[in-house]
SEZAMAR-502046 format. One record per residue: x, y, z of N, C-alpha, C in turn. Coordinates in nm, 4 decimals, always signed. Layout:
REM residues N
{atom {X,Y,Z},{X,Y,Z},{X,Y,Z}},
...
This chain:
REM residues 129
{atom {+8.3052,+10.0516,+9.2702},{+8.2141,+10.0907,+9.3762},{+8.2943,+10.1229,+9.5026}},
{atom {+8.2685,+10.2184,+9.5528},{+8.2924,+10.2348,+9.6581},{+8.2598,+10.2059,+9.8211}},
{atom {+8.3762,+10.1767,+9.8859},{+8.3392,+10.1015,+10.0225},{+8.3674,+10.1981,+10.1258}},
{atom {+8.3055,+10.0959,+10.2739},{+8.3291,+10.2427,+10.3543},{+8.3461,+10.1146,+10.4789}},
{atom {+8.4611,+10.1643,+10.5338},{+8.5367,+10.1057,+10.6820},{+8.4506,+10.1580,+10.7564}},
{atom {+8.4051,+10.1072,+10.9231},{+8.3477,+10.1280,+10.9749},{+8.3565,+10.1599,+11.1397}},
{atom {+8.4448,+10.0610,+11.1017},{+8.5706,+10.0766,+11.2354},{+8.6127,+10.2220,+11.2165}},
{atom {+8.6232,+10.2348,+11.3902},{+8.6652,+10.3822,+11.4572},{+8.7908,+10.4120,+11.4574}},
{atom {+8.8361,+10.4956,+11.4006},{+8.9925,+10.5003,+11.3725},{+9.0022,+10.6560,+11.4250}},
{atom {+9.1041,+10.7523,+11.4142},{+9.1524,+10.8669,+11.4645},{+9.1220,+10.9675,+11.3463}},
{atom {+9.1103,+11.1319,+11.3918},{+9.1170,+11.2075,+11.2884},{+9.2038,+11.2488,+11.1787}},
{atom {+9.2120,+11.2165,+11.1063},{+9.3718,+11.2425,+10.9999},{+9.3289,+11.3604,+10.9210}},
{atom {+9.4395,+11.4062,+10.8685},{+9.4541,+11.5401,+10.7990},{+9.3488,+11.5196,+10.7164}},
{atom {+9.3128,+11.6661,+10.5834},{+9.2289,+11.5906,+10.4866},{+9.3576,+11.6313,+10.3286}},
{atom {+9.4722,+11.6463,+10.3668},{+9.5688,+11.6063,+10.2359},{+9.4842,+11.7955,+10.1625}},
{atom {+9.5231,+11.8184,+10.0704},{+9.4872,+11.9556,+10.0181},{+9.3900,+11.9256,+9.9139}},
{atom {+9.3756,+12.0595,+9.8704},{+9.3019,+12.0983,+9.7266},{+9.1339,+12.0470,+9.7904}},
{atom {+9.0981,+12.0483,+9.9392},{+8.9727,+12.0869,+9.9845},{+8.9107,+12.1804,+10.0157}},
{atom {+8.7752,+12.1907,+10.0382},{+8.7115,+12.3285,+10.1167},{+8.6445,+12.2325,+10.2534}},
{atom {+8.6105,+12.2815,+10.3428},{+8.5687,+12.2386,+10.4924},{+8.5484,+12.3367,+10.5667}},
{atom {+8.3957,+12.2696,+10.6164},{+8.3156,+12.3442,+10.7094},{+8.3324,+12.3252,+10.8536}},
{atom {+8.3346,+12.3541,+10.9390},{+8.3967,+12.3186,+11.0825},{+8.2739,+12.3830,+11.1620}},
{atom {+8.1732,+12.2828,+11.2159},{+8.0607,+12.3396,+11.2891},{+8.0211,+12.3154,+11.4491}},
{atom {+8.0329,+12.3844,+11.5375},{+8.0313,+12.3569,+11.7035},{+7.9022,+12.2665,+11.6934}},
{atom {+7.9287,+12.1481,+11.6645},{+7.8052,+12.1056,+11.7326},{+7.8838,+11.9243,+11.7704}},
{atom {+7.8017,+11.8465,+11.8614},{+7.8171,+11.7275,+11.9037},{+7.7327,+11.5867,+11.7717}},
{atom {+7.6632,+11.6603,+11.7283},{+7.5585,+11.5682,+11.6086},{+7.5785,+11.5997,+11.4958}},
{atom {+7.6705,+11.4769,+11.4411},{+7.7227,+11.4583,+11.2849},{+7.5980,+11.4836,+11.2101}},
{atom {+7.4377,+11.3794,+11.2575},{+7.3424,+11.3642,+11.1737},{+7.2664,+11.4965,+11.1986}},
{atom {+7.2592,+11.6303,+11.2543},{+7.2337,+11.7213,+11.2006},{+7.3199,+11.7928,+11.1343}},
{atom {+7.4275,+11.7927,+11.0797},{+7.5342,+11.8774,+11.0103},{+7.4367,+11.8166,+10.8695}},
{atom {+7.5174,+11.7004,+10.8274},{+7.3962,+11.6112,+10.6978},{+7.2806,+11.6790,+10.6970}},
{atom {+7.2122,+11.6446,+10.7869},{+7.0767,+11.7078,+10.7640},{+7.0638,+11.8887,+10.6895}},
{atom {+7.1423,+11.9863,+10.7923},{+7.1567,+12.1129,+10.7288},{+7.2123,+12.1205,+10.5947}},
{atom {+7.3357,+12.0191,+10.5180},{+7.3620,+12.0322,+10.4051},{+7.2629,+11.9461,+10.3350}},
{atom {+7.2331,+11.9199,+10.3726},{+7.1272,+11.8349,+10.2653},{+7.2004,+11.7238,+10.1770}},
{atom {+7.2332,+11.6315,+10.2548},{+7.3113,+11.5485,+10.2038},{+7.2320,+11.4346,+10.2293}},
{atom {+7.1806,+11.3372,+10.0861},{+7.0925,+11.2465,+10.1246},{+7.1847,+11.1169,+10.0915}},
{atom {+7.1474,+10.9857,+10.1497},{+7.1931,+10.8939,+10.1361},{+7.3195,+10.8390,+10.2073}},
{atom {+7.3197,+10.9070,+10.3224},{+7.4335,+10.8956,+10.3833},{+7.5105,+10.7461,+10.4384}},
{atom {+7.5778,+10.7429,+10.4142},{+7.6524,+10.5831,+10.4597},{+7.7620,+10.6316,+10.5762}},
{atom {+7.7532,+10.5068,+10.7171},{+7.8773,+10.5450,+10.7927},{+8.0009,+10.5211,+10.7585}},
{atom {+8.0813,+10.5760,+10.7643},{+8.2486,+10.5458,+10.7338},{+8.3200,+10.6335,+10.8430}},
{atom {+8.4314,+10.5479,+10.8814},{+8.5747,+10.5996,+10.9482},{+8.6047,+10.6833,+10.8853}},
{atom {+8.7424,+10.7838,+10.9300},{+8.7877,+10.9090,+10.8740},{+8.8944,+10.8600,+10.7228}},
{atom {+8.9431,+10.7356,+10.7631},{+9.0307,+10.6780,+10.6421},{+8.9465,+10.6299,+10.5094}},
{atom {+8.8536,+10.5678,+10.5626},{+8.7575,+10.5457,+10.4270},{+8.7119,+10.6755,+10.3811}},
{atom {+8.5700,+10.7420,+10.4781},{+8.5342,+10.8901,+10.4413},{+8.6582,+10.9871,+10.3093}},
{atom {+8.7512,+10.9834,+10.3712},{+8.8405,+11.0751,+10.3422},{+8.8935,+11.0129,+10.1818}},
{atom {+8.9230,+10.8836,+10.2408},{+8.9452,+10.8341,+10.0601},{+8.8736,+10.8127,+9.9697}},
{atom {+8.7533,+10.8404,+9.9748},{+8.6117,+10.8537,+9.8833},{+8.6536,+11.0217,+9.8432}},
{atom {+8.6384,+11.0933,+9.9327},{+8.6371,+11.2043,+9.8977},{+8.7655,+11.2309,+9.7720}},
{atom {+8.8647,+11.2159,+9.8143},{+8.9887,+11.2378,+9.7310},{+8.9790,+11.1630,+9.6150}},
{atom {+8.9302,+11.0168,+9.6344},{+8.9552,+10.9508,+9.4801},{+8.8387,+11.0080,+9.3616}},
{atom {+8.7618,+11.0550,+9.4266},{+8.6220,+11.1011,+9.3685},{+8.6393,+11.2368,+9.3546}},
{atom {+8.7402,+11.3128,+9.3227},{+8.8181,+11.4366,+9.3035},{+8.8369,+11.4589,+9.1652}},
{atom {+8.8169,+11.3910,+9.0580},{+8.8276,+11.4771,+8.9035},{+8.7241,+11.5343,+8.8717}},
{atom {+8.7331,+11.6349,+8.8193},{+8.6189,+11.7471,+8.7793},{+8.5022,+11.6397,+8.6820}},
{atom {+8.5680,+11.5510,+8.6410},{+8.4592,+11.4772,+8.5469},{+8.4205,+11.3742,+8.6065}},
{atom {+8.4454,+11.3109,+8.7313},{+8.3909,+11.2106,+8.8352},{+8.2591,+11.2399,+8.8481}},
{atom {+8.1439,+11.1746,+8.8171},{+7.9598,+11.1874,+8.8487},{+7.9477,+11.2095,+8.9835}},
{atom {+8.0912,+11.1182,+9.0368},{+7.9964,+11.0681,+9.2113},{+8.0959,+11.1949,+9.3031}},
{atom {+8.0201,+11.2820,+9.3740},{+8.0843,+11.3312,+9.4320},{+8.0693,+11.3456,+9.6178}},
{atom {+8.1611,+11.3537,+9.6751},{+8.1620,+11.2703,+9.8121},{+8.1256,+11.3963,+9.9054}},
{atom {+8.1189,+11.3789,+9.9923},{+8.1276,+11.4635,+10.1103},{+8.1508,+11.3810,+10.2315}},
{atom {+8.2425,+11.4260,+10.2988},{+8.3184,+11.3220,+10.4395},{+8.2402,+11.4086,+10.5843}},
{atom {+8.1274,+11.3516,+10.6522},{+8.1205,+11.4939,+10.7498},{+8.1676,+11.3384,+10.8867}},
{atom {+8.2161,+11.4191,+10.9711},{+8.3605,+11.3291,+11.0618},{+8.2165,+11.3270,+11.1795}},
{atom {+8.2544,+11.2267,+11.2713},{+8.2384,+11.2235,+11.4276},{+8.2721,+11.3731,+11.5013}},
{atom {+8.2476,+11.3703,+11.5930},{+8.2317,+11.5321,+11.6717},{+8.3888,+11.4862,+11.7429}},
{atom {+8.4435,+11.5956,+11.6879},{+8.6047,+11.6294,+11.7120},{+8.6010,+11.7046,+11.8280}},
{atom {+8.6263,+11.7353,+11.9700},{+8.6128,+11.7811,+12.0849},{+8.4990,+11.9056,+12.0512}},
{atom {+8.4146,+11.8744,+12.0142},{+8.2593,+11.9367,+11.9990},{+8.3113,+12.0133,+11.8364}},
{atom {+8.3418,+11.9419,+11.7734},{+8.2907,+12.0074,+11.6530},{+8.2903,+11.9091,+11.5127}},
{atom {+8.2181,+11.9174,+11.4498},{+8.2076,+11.8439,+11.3183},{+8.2463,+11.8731,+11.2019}},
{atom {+8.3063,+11.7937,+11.1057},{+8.3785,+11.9044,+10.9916},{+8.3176,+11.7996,+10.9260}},
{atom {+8.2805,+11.8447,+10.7858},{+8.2678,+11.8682,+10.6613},{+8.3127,+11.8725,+10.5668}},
{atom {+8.4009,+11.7716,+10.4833},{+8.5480,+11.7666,+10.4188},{+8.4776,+11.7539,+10.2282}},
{atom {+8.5154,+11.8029,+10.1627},{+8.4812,+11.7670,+9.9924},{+8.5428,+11.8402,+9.9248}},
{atom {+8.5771,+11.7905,+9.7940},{+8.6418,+11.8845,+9.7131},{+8.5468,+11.9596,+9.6207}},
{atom {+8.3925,+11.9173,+9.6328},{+8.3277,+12.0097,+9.5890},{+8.2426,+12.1193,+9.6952}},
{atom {+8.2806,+12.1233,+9.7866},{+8.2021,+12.2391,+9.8684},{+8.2223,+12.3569,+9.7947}},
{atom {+8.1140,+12.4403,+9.7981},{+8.1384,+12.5684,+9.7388},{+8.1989,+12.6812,+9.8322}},
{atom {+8.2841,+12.7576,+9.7768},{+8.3808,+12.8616,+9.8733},{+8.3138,+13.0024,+9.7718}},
{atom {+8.3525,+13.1107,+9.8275},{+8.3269,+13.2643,+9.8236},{+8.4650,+13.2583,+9.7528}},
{atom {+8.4673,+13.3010,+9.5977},{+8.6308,+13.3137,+9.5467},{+8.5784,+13.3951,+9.3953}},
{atom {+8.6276,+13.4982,+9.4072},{+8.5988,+13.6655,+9.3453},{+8.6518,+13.5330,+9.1665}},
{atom {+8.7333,+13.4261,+9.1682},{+8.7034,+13.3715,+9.0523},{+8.6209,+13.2546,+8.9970}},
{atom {+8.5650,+13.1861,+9.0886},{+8.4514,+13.1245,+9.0970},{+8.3532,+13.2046,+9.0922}},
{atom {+8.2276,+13.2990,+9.0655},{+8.1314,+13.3732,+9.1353},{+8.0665,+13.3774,+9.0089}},
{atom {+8.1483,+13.3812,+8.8955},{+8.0903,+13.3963,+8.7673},{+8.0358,+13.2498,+8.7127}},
{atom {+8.0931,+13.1533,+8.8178},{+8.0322,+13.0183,+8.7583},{+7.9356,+12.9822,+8.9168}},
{atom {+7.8665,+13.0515,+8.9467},{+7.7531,+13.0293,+9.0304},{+7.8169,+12.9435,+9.1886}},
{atom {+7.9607,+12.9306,+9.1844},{+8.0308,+12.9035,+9.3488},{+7.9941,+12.9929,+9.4125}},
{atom {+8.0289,+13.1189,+9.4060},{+7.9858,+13.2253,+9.5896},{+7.8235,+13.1934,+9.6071}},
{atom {+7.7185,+13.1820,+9.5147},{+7.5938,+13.1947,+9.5206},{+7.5826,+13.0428,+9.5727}},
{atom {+7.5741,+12.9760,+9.5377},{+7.5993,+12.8418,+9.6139},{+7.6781,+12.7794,+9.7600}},
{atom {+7.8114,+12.8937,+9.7586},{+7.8204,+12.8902,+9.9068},{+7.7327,+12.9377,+9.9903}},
{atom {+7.7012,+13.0261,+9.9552},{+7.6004,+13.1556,+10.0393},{+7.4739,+13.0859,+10.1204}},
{atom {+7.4182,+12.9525,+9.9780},{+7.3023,+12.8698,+10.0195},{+7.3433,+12.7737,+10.1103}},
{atom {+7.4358,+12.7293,+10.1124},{+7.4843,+12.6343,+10.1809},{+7.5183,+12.6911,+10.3525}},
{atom {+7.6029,+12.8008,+10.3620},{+7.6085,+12.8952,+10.4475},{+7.5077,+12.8994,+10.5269}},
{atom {+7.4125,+12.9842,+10.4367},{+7.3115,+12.9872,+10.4934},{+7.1625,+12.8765,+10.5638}},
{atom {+7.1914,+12.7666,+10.4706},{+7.1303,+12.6524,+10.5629},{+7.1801,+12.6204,+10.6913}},
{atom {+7.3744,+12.6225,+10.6948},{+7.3907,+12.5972,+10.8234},{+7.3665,+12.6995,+10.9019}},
{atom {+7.3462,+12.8325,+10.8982},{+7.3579,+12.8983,+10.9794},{+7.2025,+12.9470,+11.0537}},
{atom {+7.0812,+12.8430,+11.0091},{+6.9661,+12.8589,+11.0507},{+6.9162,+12.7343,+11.1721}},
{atom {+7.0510,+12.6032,+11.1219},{+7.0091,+12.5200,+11.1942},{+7.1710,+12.5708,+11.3288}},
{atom {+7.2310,+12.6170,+11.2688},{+7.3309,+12.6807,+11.4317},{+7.4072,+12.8049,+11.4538}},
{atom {+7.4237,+12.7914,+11.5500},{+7.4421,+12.9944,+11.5545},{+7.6057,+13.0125,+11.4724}},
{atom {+7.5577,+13.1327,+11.4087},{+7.6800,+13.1870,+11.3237},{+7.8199,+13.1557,+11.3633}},
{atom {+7.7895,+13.2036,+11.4800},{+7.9700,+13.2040,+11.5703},{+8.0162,+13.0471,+11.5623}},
{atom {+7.9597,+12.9794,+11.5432},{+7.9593,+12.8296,+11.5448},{+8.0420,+12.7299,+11.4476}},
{atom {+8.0297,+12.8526,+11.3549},{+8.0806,+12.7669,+11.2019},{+8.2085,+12.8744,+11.1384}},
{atom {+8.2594,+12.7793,+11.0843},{+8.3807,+12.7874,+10.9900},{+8.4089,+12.7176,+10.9068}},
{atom {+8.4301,+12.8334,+10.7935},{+8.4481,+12.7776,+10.6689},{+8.5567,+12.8469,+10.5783}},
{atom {+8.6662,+12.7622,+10.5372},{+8.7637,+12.7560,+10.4310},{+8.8288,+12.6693,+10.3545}},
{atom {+8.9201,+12.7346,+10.3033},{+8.9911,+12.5855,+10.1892},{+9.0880,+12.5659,+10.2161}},
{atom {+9.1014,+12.4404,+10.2776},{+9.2287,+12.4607,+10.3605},{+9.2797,+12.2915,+10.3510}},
{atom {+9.4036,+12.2729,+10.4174},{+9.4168,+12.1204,+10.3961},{+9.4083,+12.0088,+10.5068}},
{atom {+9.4232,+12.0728,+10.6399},{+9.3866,+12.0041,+10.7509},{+9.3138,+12.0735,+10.8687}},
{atom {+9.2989,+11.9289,+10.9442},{+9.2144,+11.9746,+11.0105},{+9.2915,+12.0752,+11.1194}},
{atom {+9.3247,+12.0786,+11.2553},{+9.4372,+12.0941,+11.3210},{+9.5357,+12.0614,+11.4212}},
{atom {+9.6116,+12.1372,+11.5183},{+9.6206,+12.0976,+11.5881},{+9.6059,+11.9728,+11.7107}},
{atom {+9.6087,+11.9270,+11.7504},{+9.5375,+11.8265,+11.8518},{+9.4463,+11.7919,+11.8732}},
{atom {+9.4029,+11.7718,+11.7537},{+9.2843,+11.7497,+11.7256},{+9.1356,+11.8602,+11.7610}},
{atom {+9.1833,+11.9849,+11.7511},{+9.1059,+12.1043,+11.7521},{+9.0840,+12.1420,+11.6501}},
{atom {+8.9188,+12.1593,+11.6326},{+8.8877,+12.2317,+11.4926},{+8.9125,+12.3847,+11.5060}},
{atom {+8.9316,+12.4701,+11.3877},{+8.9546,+12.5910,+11.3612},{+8.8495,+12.6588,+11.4452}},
């Protein structure tokens, strides 16, 4: 079973082989809300992040999603199952599934707002993309 630290700790990389959404907003609990992520539990970025990664084999049931505290106004979105736009995924229903996902966030915040790729950290000084 998995646990979750609660204590406030700093933003750390998210290590590779993720996709992450990076959204201008100050409220973690509407990011959740737009992905539709039910059941949410609080966790620090060290717990969050190590759920996500250990819960990383394609045959793992439980799959995580880490969405962080508001990083100088922005919230990210860390999992190794987010769906990405990838011309070899598309045939197994990923771009159509990003698209939905996309598109939920982009009704609850304005387009210019969000970013999304597969990438391995977050950045700089603690600035989202």
């Amino acid at each position: 079973m998995t646990t979750f630290d609660q204590t406030p700790d700093d933003p750390d990389s998210f290590g590779y082989k993720v996709s992450w959404f990076a959204v201008k907003t100050f409220d973690s609990a509407a990011v959740l809300d737009a992905i539709g992520a039910e059941g949410a539990t609080p966790a620090n970025w060290e717990s969050g992040l190590g759920a996500v990664h250990y819960h990383s084999a394609p045959r793992d049931p439980e799959r995580w999603i880490f969405v962080s505290p508001s990083v100088s106004g922005w919230v990210l979105a860390v999992s190794t199952y987010l769906p990405h736009p990838d011309t070899v995924e598309t045939k197994y229903e990923t771009g159509r599934r990003f698209d939905q996902l996309f598109s939920r966030l982009m009704k609850r915040f304005d387009v210019s707002s969000i970013s999304a790729a597969i990438g391995s950290a977050i950045s700089l000084h603690g600035r989202a993309p």
